[in-house]
C-alpha positions as CSV (number, residue, x, y, z in Angstrom):
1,X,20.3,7.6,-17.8
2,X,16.9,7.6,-16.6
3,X,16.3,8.4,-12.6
4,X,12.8,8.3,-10.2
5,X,12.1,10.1,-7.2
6,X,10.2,8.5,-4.7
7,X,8.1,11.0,-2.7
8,X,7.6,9.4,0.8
9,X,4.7,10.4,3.4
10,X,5.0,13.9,5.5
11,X,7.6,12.7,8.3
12,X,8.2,9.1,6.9
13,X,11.7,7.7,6.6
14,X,13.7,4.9,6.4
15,X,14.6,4.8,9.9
16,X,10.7,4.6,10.5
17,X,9.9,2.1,8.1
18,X,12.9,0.1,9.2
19,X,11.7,0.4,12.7
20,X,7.9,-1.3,12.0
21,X,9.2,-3.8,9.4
22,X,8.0,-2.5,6.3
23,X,11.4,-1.1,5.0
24,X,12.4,-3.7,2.7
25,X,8.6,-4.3,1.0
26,X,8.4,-1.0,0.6
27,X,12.6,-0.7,-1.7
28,X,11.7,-3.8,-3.2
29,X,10.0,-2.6,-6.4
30,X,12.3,0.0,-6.9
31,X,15.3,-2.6,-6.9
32,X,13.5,-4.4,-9.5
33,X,13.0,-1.7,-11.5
34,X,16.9,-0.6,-11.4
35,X,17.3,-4.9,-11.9
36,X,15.4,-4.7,-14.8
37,X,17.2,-1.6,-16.3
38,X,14.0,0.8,-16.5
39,X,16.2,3.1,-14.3
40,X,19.7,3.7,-13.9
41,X,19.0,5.5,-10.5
42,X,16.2,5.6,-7.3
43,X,16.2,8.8,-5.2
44,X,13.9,8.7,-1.9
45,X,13.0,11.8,-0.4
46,X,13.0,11.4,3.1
47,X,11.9,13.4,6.4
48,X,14.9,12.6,8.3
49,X,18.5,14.1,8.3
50,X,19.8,10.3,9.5
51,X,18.3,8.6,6.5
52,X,22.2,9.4,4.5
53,X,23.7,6.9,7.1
54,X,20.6,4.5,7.7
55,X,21.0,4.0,4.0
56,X,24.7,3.5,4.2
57,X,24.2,0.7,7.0
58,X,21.6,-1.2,4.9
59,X,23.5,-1.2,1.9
60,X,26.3,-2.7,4.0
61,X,24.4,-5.2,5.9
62,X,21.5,-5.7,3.5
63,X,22.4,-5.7,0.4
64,X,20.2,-2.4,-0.2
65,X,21.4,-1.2,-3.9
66,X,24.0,1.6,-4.6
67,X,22.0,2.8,-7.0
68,X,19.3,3.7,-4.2
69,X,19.9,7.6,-3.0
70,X,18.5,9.4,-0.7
71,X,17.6,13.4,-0.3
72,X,17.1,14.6,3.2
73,X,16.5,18.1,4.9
74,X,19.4,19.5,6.8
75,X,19.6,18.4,10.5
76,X,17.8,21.4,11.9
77,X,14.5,20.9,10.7
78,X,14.4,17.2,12.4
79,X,10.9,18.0,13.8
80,X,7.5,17.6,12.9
81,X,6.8,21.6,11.8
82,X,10.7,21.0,10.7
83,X,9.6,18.1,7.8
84,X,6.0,20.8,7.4
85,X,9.1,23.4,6.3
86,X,11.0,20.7,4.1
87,X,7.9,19.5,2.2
88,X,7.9,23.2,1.0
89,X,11.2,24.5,0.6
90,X,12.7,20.5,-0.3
91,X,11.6,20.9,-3.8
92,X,14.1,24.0,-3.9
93,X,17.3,22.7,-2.1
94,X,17.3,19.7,-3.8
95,X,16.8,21.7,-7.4
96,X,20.3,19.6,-9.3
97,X,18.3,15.9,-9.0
98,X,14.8,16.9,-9.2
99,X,15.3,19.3,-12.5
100,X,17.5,15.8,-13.9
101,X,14.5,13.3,-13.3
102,X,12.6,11.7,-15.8
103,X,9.8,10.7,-13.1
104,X,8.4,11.6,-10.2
105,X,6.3,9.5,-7.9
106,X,4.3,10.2,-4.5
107,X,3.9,7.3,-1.8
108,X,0.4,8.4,-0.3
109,X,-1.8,11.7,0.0
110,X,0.6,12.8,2.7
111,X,2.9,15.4,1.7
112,X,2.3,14.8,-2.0
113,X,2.4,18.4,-2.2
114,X,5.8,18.2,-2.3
115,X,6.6,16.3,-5.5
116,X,3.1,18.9,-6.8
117,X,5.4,21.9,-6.1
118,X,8.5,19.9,-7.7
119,X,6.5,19.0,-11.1
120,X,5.4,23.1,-11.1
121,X,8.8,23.9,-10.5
122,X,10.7,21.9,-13.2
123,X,7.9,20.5,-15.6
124,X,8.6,16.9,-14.6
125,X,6.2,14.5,-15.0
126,X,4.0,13.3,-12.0
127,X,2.8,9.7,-11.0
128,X,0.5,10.3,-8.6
129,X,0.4,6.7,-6.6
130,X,-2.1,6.5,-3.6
131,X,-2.6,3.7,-0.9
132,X,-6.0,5.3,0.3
133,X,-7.6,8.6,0.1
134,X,-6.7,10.7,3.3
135,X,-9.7,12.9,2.5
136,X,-12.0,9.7,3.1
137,X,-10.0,9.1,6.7
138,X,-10.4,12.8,7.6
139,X,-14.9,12.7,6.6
140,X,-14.6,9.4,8.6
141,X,-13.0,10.7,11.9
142,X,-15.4,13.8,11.6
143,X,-12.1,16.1,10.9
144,X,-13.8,19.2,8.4
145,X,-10.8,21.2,8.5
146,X,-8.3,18.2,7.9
147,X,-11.2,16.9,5.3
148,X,-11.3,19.6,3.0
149,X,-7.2,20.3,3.0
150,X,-6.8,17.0,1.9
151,X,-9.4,17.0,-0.7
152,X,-8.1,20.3,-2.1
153,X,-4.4,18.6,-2.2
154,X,-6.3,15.5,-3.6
155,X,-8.0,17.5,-6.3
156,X,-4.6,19.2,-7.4
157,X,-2.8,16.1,-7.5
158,X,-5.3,14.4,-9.5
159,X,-6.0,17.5,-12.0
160,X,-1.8,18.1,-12.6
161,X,-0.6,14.8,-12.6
162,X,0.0,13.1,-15.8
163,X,-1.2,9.6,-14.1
164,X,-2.8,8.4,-11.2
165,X,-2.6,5.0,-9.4
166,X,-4.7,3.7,-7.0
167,X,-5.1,0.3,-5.3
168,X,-9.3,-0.3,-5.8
169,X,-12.1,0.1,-8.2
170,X,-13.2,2.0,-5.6
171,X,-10.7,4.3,-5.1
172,X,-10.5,4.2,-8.8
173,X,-14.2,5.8,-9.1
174,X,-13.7,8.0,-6.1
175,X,-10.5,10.1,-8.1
176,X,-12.1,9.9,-11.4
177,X,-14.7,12.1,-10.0
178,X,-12.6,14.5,-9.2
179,X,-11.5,15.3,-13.0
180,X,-12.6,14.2,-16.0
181,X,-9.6,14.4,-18.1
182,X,-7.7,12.3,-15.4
183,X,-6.0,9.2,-16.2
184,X,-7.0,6.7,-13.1
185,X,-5.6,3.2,-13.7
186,X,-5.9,0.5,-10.8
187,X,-2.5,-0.8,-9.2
188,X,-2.9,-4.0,-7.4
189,X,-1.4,-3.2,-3.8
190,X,1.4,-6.5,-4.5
191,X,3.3,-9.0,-1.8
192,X,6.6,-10.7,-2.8
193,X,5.0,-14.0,-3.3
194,X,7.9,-15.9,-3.2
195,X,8.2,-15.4,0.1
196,X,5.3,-16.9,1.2
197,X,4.9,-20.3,0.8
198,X,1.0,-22.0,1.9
199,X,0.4,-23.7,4.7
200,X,0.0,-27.4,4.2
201,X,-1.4,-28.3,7.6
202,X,-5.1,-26.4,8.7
203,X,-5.5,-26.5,12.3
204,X,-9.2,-24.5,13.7
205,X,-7.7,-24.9,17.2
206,X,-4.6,-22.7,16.8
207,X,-4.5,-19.2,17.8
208,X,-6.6,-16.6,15.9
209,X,-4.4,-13.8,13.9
210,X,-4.3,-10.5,13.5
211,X,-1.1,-8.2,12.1
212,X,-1.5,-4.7,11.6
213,X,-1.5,-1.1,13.8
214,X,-3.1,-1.1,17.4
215,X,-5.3,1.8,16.6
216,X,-8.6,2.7,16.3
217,X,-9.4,1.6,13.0
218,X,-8.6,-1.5,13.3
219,X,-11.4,-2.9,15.9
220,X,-9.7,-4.3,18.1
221,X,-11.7,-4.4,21.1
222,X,-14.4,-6.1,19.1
223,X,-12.2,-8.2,18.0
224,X,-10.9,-9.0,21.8
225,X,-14.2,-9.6,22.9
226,X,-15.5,-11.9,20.0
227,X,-12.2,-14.5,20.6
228,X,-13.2,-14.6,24.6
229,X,-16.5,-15.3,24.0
230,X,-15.8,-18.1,21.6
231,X,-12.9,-19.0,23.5
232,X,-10.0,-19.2,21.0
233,X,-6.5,-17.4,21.5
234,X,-5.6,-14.7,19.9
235,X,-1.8,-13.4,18.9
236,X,-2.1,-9.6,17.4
237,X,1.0,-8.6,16.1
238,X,2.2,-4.9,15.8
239,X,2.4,-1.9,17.9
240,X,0.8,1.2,18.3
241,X,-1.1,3.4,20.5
242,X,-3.8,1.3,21.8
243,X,-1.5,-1.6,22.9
244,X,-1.4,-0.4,27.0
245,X,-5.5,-0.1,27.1
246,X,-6.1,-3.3,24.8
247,X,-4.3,-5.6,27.1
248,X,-6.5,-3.5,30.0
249,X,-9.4,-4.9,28.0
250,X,-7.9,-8.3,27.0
251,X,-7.7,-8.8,30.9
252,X,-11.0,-7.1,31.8
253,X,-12.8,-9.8,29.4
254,X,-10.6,-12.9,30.3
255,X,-9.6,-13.3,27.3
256,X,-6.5,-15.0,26.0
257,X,-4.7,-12.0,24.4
258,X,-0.3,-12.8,23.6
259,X,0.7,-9.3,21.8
260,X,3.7,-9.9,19.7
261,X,4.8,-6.8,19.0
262,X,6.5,-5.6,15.8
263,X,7.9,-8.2,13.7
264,X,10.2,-7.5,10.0
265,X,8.1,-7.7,7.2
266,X,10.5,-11.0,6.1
267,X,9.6,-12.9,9.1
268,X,6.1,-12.8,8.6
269,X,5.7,-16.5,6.8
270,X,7.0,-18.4,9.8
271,X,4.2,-15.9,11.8
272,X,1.6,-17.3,9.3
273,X,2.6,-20.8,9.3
274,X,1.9,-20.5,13.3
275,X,-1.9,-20.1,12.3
276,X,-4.6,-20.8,10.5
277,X,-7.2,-18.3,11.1
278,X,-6.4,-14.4,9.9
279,X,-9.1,-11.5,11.0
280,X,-8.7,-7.7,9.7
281,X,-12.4,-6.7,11.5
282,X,-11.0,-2.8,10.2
283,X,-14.3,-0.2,10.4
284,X,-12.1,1.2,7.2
285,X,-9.1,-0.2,4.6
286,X,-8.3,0.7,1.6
287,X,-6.3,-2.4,0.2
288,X,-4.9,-3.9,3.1
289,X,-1.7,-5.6,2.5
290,X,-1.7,-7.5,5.9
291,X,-4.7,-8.9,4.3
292,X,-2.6,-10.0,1.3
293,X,-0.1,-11.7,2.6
294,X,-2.3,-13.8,4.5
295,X,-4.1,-14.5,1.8
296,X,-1.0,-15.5,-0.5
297,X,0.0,-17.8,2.8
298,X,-3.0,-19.5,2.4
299,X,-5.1,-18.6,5.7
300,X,-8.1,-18.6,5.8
301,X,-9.2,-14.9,6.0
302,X,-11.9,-13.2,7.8
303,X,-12.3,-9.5,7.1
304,X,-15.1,-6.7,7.6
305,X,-17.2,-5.3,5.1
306,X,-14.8,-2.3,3.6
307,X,-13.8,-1.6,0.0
308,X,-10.5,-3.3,-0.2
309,X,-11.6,-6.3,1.5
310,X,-14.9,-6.7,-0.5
311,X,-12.1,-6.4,-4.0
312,X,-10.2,-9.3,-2.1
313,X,-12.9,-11.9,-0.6
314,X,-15.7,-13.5,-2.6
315,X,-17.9,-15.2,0.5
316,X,-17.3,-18.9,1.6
317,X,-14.9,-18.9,-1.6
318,X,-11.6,-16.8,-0.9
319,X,-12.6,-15.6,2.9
320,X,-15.2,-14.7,5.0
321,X,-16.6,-11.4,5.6
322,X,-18.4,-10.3,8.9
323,X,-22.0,-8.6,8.6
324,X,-20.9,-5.8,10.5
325,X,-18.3,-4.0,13.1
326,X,-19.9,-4.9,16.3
327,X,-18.1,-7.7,18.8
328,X,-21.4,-10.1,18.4
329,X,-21.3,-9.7,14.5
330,X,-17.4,-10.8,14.8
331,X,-18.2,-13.6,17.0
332,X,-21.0,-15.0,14.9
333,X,-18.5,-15.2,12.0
334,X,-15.4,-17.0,13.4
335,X,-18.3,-19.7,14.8
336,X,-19.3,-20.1,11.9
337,X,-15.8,-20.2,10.3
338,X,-15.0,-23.0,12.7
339,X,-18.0,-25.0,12.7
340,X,-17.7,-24.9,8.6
341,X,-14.2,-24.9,8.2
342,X,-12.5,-25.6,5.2
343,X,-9.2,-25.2,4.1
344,X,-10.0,-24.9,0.7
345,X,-10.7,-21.3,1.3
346,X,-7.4,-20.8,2.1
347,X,-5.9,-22.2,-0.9
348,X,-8.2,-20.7,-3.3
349,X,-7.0,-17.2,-1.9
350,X,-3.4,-18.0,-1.8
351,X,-4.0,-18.8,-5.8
352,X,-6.0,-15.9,-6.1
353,X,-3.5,-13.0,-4.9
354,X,-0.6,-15.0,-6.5
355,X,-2.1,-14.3,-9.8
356,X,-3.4,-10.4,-9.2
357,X,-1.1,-9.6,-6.3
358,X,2.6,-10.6,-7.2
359,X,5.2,-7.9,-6.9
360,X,6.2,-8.9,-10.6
361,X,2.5,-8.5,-11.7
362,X,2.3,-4.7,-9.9
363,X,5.8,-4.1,-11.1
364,X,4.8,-4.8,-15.0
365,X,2.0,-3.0,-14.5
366,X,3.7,-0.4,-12.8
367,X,6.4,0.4,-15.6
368,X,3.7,-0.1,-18.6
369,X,2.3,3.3,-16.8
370,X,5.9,4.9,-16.2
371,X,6.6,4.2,-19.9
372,X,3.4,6.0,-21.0
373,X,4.1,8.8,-18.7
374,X,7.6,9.2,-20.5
375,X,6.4,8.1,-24.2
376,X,4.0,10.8,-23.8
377,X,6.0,13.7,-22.3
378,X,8.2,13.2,-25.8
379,X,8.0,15.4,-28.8
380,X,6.1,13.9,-31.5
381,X,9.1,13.7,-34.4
382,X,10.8,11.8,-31.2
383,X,11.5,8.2,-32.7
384,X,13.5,6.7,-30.1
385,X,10.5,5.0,-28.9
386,X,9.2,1.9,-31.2
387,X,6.6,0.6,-29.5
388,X,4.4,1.8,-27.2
389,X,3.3,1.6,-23.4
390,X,0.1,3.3,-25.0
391,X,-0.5,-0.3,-26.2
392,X,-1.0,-1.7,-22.5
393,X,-3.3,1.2,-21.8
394,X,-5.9,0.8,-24.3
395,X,-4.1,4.4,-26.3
396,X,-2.9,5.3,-29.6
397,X,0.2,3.6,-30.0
398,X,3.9,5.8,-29.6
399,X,7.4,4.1,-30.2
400,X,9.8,2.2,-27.6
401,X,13.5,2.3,-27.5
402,X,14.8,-0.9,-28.2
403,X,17.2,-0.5,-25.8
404,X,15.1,-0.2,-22.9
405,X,13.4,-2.9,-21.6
406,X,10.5,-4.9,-23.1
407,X,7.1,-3.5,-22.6
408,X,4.6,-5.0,-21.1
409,X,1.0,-5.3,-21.8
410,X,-0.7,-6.2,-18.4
411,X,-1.8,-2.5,-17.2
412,X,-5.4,-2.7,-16.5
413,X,-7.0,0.6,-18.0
414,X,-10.1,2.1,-17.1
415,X,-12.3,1.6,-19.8
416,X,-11.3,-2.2,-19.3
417,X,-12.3,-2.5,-15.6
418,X,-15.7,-4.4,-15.1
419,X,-18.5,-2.1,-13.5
420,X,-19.5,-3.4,-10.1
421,X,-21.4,-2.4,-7.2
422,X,-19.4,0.1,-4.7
423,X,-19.2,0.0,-0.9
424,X,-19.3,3.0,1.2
425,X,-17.2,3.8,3.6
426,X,-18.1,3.0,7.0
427,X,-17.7,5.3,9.9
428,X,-14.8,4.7,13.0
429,X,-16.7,2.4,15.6
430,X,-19.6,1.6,13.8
C-alpha cells in the first residue's frame, strides 16, 4: 500500500480552507490520485485539533474520500505559537504514519520545515511543491529578518529534497540557483476545467471582475479608482483585511464598488458567466489561479506585469497586460480593452489553460514526478518497476510495476523548458 502526506501551510487547515472556498480545489488531486490507484491512502497534516471532525462532516455531506486522513496537534496547542510548537515536535508524535510513507509533500514555503525535519527523521523521500517563494514576498515588503529565515528554509528544502515543483519558469530559475544538483521541474498551477464552461455571450458593459484577497498586494485602490474614472462597475469578490477601508475609498471616489464577499470555489462559473471583463492589477503573483479560472471561463483577462501573469498572457492574444501599477496605467488599459474589444481573446485563453492548465494535465505530470521520486529511492537489483518515470523526465530509464498505474510521459523537465526573458519582481505599491 503506498500512502502521501500532505504537508499544509504553518496554521492552515481544513476548517480554513473550507471557510474561503478553496477546500475542495485544493483535495481534488489527491482524490484523483487515490481514483487512479497511485495511492492507497492521503494523510493531511493539519494546524487544527477540529480538522478529525471537519473531515468527518465532509466525508458525510460531501463525499470527501475515506481514504483521506488527517493528523492534527492535540487541542492545547490551538494557537498560533501552539501550530509554531507542532510544526517542530508533529514530526515526532505522529512517528507510526510518517515512518510508513512512501512520500512526502509540502503545500508552500510555510512550515515546510516540518515535513524537512520528517524526511531527516525517517529517510522519507521529499517533494518539495511551492506556490511562490515566501523569501521573494519577505525582500518585497522590505522584511530582512523574515527574508533571510525564509531563504535559509528555502535553501534547505531545495538542497534535501529529492524533487522540487514550482508553478513558473521563473520560479523554476529562481530555485535552481539555489543548488545545482537540484531537480526543479515546472508544475502548471491547474483548475478543474470541467467545471468551467466559456461564456458564449461577451457583453463590455457588464460589471468589471476581480476574485482574490482584499490585501495589499492585490492593488486594489488602483484598481477602485481606474473603474470610477472610466465609469464601469466593479464586483470584487473575497474577503480580507482591506475590505472596511476599500469601501471608505470606493465611496470617497464615487465609484461603483458591490463587494461580494467569499464565495465556494464551485460557484465560481455562475460568478464568471455574470462578466466579461477579469482584472488581477497584483504589484506581485506567482501563478495566480484566480487568473486561471478566468481564463479557462473564457474572460477576457487583464493582468499586471508580474511573472505568473506574463507565463499566462501573450498581449492582445490571450489577455491584456497593464504598463504598470499605478491607477492611470490601469485606467488606460481597460479603455483600451473596451474601445478594442474582442472576444476572441477570451476564447483563445479558455483554449490555452485547457490544454496546459487541466487538473488531469498537472495530475499526470504530477505522478510522472512522484514515480521518479519512488523509482529512484529503490535499490538497484529492485525489479518491480518495468518502466520508468525517468522516461518522462528526460533520465536514464528504471522499471514500473505493472500493477501500478500507467506512466505517463507529459512531465516537463528542465533541460526541455525554452529559455525566455525573466521579469523581476516588482515592489508592493509600485
Amino acid at each position: 500500500m503506498r500512502s502521501l502526506v500532505l504537508f499544509f501551510e504553518l496554521s492552515s487547515s481544513l476548517e480554513k480552507f473550507e471557510r474561503h472556498g478553496l477546500l475542495r480545489r485544493n483535495l481534488m488531486p489527491y482524490e484523483k490520485f487515490l481514483d487512479s490507484g497511485a495511492f492507497n491512502e492521503v494523510y493531511v497534516y493539519s494546524s487544527d485539533d477540529r480538522d478529525r471532525a471537519k473531515l468527518a462532516q465532509l466525508k458525510r455531506d460531501q463525499g470527501v474520500s475515506d481514504r483521506i486522513r488527517v493528523l492534527t496537534p492535540p487541542r492545547f496547542l490551538r494557537s498560533r505559537i501552539g501550530a509554531i510548537i507542532y510544526s517542530l515536535v508533529g514530526p515526532f508524535m505522529h512517528r507510526k504514519v510518517l515512518s510508513a510513507a512512501d512520500v512526502l509533500k509540502t503545500h508552500q514555503v510555510s512550515g515546510s520545515w516540518t515535513p524537512l525535519i520528517a524526511k531527516l527523521l525517517y529517510g522519507k523521500p521529499l517533494l518539495f511543491r511551492v506556490g511562490y517563494p515566501l523569501s521573494i514576498r519577505f525582500k518585497a515588503e522590505g522584511k530582512a529578518i523574515k527574508y533571510a529565515l525564509a531563504r535559509l528554509v528555502e535553501k534547505l528544502l531545495v538542497h534535501y529534497s529529492d524533487h522540487v515543483a514550482v508553478s513558473s519558469q521563473t520560479m523554476q530559475r529562481y530555485y535552481s540557483d539555489l543548488s545545482k544538483d537540484a531537480k526543479v521541474t515546472v508544475l502548471p498551477s491547474y483548475v478543474d476545467v470541467s467545471g468551467f464552461k466559456p461564456v458564449t455571450d461577451y457583453d463590455a458593459r457588464r460589471p468589471i471582475l476581480f476574485i482574490g484577497r482584499l490585501d495589499p498586494v492585490k492593488n486594489l485602490d488602483n484598481l477602485i479608482r481606474a473603474c470610477a474614472r472610466v465609469g464601469m462597475p466593479l464586483h470584487i469578490y473575497g474577503g480580507g483585511p482591506l475590505e472596511g477601508q476599500l469601501k471608505e475609498l470606493a465611496h470617497a471616489c464615487g465609484a461603483a464598488v458591490e463587494f461580494k464577499g467569499v464565495v465556494p470555489n464551485a460557484e465560481l462559473a455562475r460568478v464568471h458567466h455574470d462578466h466579461t471583463i477579469y482584472v488581477l492589477c497584483s504589484t506581485r503573483e506567482g501563478m495566480p489561479k484566480a487568473l486561471i479560472e478566468a481564463m479557462a471561463s473564457g474572460l477576457i483577462c487583464v493582468g499586471s506585469r508580474t511573472d505568473g501573469n506574463l507565463e499566462l498572457i501573450e498581449e492582445g492574444r490571450t489577455g491584456y497586460l497593464i504598463d504598470g501599477y499605478d491607477a492611470d496605467a490601469i485606467e488606460a488599459k481597460l479603455r483600451w480593452v473596451m474601445a478594442s474589444f474582442d472576444p476572441e481573446v477570451g476564447r483563445r485563453a479558455s483554449a490555452l489553460v485547457r490544454k496546459n492548465n487541466s487538473l488531469e494535465h498537472a495530475n499526470n505530470l504530477e505522478l510522472a514526478i512522484l514515480e521518479d521520486i519512488l523509482a529512484s529511492r529503490r535499490p538497484p537489483n529492485d525489479r518491480s518497476f518495468s518502466k520508468s518515470a525517468d522516461d518522462s523526465l528526460g533520465s536514464p530509464g528504471r522499471s514500473v510495476n505493472p500493477a501500478a498505474p500507467p506512466q505517463l510521459n507529459h512531465s516537463l523537465s528542465i533541460r526541455n523548458l525554452p529559455d525566455r526573458t525573466l521579469c523581476s519582481t516588482p515592489r508592493e505599491g509600485k
